[in-house]
N, C-alpha and C positions, 0 to 999 in steps of 0.2 A: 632478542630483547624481551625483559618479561614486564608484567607492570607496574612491578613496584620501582621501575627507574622514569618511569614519567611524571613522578612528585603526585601521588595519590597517596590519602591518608589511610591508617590501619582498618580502621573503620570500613572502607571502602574494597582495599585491598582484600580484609577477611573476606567481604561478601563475594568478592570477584571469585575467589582461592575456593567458597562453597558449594558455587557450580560446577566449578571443575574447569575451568580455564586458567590457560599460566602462559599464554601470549598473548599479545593485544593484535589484531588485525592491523591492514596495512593504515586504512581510515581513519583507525584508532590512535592509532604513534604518530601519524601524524595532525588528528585534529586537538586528541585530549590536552597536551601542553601549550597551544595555542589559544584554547579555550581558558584554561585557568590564569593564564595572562591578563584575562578579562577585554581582547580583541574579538571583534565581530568576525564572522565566518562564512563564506560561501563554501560548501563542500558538494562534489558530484563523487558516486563512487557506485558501483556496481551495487543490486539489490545481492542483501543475505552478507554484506562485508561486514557488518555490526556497526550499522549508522547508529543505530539507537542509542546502546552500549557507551560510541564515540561522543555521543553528547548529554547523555544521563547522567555517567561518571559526572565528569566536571562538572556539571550543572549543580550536583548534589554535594560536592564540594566545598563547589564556589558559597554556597548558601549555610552551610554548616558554617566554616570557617567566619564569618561575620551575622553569627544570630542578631534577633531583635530580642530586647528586653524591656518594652512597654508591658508585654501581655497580651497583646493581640496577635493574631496572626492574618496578617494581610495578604494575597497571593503577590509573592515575590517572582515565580518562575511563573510563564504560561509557554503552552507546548499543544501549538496545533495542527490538528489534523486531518485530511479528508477524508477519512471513513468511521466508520463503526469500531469497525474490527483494527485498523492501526492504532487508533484513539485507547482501545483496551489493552493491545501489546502493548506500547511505549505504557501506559497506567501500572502492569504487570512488572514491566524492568525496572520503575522508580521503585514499586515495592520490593522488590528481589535488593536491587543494589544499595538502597537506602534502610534496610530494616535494622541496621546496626547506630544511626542517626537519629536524633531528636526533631522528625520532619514530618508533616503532615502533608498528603498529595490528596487527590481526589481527581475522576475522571467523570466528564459529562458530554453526553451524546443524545440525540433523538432515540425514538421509538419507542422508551421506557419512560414511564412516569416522573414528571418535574419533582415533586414533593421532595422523595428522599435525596436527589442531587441539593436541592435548597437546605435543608436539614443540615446536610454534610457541609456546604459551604459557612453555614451560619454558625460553624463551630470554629470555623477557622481552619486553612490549609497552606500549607507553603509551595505545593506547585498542585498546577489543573492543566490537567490535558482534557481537551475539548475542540469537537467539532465546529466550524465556526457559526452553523447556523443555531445552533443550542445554546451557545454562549450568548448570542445574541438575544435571545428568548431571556436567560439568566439577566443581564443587561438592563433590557427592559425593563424588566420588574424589580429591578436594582435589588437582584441577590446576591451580584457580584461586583467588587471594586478592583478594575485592573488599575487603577491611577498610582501603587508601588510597584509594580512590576520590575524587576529587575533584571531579565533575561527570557527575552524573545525566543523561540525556535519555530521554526516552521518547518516541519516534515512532509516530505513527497511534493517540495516547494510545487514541480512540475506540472503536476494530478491539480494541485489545485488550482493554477489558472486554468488548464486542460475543461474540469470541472466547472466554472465561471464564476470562481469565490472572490475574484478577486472586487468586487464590491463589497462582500461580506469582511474581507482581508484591511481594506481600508474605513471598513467603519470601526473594527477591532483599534485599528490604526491609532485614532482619533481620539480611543480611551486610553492609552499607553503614553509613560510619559515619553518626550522627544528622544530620536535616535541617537541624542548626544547624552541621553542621561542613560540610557540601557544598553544593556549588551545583547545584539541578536545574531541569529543564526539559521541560515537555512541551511538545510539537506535537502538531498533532491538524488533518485539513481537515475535520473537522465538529465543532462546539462546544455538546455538551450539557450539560444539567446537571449527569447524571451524573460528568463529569469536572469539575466545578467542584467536586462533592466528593472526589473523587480530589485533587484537586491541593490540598482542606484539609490531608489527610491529610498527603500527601509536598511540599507547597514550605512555605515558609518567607517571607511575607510576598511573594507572587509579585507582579510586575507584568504585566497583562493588555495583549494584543497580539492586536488584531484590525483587521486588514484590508481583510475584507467579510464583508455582513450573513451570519448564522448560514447554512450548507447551500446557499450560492448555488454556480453554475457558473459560468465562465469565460464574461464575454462575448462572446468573438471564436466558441464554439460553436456550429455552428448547428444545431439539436435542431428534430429534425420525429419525427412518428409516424405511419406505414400499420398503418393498420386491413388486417388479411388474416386468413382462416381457416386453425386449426392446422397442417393435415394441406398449408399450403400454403406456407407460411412456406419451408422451404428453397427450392421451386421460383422465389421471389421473390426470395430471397436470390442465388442464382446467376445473376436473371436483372440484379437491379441490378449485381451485381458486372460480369457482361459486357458491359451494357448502357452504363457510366457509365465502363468501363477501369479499374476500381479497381485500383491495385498492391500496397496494402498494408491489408487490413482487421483489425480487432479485431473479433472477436464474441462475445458472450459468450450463453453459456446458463445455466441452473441447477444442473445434475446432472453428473456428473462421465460417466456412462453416455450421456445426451444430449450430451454433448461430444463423445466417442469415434464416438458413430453420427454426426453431423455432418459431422466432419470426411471420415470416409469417405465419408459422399454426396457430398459435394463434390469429395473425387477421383475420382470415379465420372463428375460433373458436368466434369471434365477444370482440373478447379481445383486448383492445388496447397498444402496444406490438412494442418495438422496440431494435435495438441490438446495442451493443460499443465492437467494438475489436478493433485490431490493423491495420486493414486492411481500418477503417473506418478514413475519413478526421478529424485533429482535431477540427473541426467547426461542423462536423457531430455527435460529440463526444460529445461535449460540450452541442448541439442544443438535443441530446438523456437525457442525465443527465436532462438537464434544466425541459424537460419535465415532466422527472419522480418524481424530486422532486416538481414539481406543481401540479401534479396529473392528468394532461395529459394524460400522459404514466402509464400505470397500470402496465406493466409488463417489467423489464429492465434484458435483455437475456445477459450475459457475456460472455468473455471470460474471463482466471485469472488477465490478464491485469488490471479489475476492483477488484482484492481479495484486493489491497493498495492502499489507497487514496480516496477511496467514500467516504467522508462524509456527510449521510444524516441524519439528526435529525428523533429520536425513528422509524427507519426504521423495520415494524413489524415482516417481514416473508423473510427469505433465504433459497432458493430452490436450492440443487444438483441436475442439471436434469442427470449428471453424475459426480461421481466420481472423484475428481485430480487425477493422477498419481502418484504426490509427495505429503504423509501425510499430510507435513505442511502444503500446500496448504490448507486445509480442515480449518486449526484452523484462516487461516485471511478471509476464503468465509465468516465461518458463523459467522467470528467478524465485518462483517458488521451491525449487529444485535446485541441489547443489548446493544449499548454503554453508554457510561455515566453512567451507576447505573439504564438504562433503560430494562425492560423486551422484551425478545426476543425470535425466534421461527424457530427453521433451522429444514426442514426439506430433508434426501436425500432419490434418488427415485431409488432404486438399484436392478437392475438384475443379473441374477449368474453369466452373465461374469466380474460381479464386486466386487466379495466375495473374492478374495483376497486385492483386493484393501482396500474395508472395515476391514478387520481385521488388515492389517498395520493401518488403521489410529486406529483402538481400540488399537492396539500396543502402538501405539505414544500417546495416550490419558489414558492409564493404565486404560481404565474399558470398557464393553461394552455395546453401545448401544443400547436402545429399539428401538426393532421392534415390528410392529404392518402390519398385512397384511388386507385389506380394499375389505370388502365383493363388490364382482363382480370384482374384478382384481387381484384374487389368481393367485401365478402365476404357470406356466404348467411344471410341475415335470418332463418330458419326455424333454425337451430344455436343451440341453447339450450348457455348458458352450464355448466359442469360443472367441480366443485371439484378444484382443484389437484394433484396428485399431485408430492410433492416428495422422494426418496430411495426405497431399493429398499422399504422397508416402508412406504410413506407411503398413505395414503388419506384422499380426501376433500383438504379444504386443512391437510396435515400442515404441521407447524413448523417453519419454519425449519432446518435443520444446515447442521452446515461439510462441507466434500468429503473425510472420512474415516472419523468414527466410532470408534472404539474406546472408555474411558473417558469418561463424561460428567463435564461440570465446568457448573455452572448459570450463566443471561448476567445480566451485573447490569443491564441493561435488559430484564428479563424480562418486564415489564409492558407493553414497548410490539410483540412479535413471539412470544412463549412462548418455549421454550427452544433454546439452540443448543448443539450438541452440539459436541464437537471429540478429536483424538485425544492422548494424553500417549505413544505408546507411540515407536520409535528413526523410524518411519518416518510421521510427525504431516504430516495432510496441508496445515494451514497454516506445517510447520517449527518448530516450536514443541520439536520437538528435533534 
């Protein structure tokens, strides 16, 4: 099937035909003609299948095909999202797909200066992708009018209750006309229940779109696990890096302070090596990515902050230097990898105070995976196991948090990881403003 058989306009089509694409994913054939239908959409589908793509299309469609001719341009489409960095890809694909259409978008997030996002809204736009706690800031100061909105989406539905937006979710709510007047949509790569009542709430007799089976990873991955001891973890990490030529690694740790010290060993280790959390300016953020996808930057040290929204082309190797806390986490790390139909290579680097943690996500993944122990870092059988230590006050196996802290807001999956904390305040370390 290619896409010019799913009722997409030339317009849309050319743009598609300039990247270089000439089939649509599985998500895509199936959500795109559902969506110009103008029916609301629950979709789950594996990260890297082109959710994006699957709702930008039509989205950009849908709003072409019936302009307004007041003169104004009121936001008809909003498109939100929990991070920084997702908020700027999906902003990126409306420009890419949309640059053949008479359509004005705009993206607003924390970290960066209010003024020019108000600037840009004050002129008029037809879709805003925006984090929800910035929008809210917009809101306040009534720089922005969501009351024509004509098409909801919510991306990484999952992330953001996960997150605690869903307060910030339902005051968005409140300025949108009624779910019988708009057409919404969420995406989400992992598909709980939680969000099937989410989606009671906000669509409107949805039609459900799935993929593949609930939490799976991308086949073409290929996910091994070395068992090594803590205190040894990096010296492994730099030796496979040198050892295998890697040029481009992901590696993700838990803490935003374990990222920072990481990345330094690793320039220490003669690797060049830099970190993105939350804690980092979003120019520092930007300036780290830029790198790594030039090739600069060898190695890009996370926090989960980066598990939604990295998109980097046939990115080869995703390294756990630890473990998430919460499963899911694990199924968007190493969905940095593989995307598109491309071959990929997660590997995690786990110690025994992390063998519970591993067997949740074999839980959550229904099979388990290979391990391979790598001669000169067997690890020492006599190292008794010791509870987790997760954030500057954490003791013992503390709970879960996001990579900033300020304001708590409670997770509507509290029941399955305790609570996760996150920040509301101008400098929110998931962008949230």
């Amino acid at each position: 099937m290619s896409f010019d058989t799913l009722g997409l306009s030339a317009e849309l089509l050319r743009a598609i035909s300039e990247q270089g694409y000439t089939e649509p994913s599985p998500v895509q054939r199936k959500a795109i003609p559902i969506i110009l239908q103008g029916k609301d959409v629950l979709a789950g589908a594996q990260t890297g299948t082109g959710k994006t793509a699957g709702f930008t299309l039509p989205l950009l469609q849908r709003l072409s095909e019936n302009p307004l001719n007041n003169g104004r341009r009121p936001v008809r489409a909003l498109v939100l999202t929990p991070t920084r960095e997702l908020a700027a890809q999906v902003g990126a694909s409306v420009q890419t797909y949309g640059r053949h259409l008479p359509l004005q978008s705009a993206v607003v997030f924390g970290g960066v200066k209010i003024n020019p996002q108000i600037a840009k809204l004050r002129r008029g736009v037809d879709i805003l992708v925006a984090t929800p706690g910035r929008l809210l800031d917009h809101a306040s100061q009534r720089t922005v009018d969501l009351s024509q909105v004509e098409i909801l989406v919510l991306d990484e539905a999952d992330r953001m209750l996960d997150m605690g937006f869903i307060h910030d979710i339902r005051k968005v709510m409140a300025m949108l006309p009624g779910k019988d007047a708009r057409q919404t949509l969420l995406f989400s790569a992992t598909f709980s229940n939680e969000i099937k009542q989410l989606a009671n709430g906000l669509l409107n007799r949805p039609e459900l779109i799935e993929v593949a089976r609930r939490n799976t990873t991308a086949e073409k991955i290929e996910q091994r696990v070395h068992p090594v001891d803590k205190h040894r973890k990096r010296e492994l990490l730099s030796h496979m890096i040198g050892a295998h030529d890697w040029r481009q690694v992901l590696v993700f740790t838990r803490t935003k302070h374990g990222a920072n010290r990481l990345a330094q060993q690793l320039e220490k280790d003669g690797l060049s090596a830099a970190a993105i959390h939350g804690n980092k300016s979003q120019g520092a953020r930007t300036r780290a990515l830029a790198g790594f996808k030039s090739g600069n930057v060898r190695v890009l040290v996370a926090t989960d902050i980066a598990a939604r929204g990295l998109d980097i082309d046939q990115l080869p190797h995703v390294v756990n230097f630890e473990l998430p806390n919460v499963p899911e986490d694990y199924v968007h790390r190493i969905g940095r990898t593989g995307r598109a139909g491309n071959e990929g290579e997660a590997v995690s680097l786990v110690c025994v105070d992390e063998h519970k943690l591993l067997r949740d996500i074999e839980r959550l993944l229904k099979r388990e995976l290979p391990k391979e122990v790598l001669e000169g870092y067997e690890p020492d059988p006599s190292i008794k196991a010791e509870p987790i230590q997760n954030g500057r006050n954490g003791k013992g196996r503390s709970q879960p948090r996001n990579q900033g802290g300020g304001r708590n807001r409670s997770r509507s999956a509290a029941k399955r990881s305790g609570n996760v904390r996150r920040e509301s305040g101008g400098n929110s370390a998931y962008g949230n403003r």
